[in-house]
C-alpha positions in Angstrom: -34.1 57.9 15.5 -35.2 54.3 14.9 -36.7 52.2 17.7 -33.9 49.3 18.9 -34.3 46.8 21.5 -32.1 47.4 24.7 -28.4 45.9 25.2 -29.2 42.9 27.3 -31.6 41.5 24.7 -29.1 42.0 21.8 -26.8 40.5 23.7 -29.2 37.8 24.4 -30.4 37.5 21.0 -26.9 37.6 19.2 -25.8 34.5 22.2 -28.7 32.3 20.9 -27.8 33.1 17.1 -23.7 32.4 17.8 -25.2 28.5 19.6 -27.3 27.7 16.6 -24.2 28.6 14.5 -22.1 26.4 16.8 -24.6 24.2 16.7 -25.1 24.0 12.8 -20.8 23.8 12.4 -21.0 20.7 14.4 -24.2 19.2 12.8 -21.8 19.5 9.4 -18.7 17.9 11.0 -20.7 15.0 12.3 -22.5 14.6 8.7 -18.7 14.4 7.3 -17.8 11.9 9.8 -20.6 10.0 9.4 -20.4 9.8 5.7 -17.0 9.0 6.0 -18.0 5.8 8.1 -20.2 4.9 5.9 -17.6 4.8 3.2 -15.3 2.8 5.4 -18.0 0.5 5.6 -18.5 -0.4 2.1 -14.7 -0.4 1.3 -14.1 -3.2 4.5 -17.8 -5.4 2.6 -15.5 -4.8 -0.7 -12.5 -6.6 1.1 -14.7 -9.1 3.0 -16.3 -10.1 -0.6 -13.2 -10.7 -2.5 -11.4 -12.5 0.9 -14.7 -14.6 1.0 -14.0 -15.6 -3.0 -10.3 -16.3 -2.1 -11.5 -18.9 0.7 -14.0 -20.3 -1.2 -11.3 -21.3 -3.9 -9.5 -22.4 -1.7 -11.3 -24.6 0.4 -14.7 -24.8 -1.7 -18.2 -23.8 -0.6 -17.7 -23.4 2.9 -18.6 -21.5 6.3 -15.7 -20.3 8.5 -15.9 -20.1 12.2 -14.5 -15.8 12.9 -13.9 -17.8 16.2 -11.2 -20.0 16.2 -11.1 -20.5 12.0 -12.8 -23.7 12.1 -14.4 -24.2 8.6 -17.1 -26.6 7.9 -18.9 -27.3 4.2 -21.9 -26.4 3.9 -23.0 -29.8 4.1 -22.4 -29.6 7.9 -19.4 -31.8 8.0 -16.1 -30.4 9.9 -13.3 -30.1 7.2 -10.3 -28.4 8.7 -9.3 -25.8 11.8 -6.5 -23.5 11.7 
């Protein structure tokens, strides 16, 4: 008969395995979300660029207050507020 290690430490031993499992499934889900994030990310630059381009031909090279929509050339003189 071969040699086994008694109940209690199985039982120990197969509660450690079953928490790095756990462990390891929600290491996975948390790569997914952040790679999903990260994807977000790029998609809402994307947007910002091509919103930036629309302004710009708008209203020409200039910087736009995200406060209250004030834009100003670059030059540093106030041009318009929204």
């Amino acid at each position: 008969m071969a040699k086994k290690i008694t109940k209690k430490e199985l039982e120990d031993l197969r509660g450690l395995i079953s928490q790095i499992n756990q462990n390891q499934i929600q290491i996975g889900v948390l790569e997914v979300q952040k790679s999903e994030a990260v994807d977000n990310v790029k998609a809402l630059k994307s947007q910002t660029i091509v919103m930036q381009q629309e302004l710009e031909k708008k209203y020409g090279p200039v910087n736009v207050s995200i406060t209250d929509g004030t834009i100003t050339k670059r030059d540093g003189n106030i041009n318009k507020k929204n």
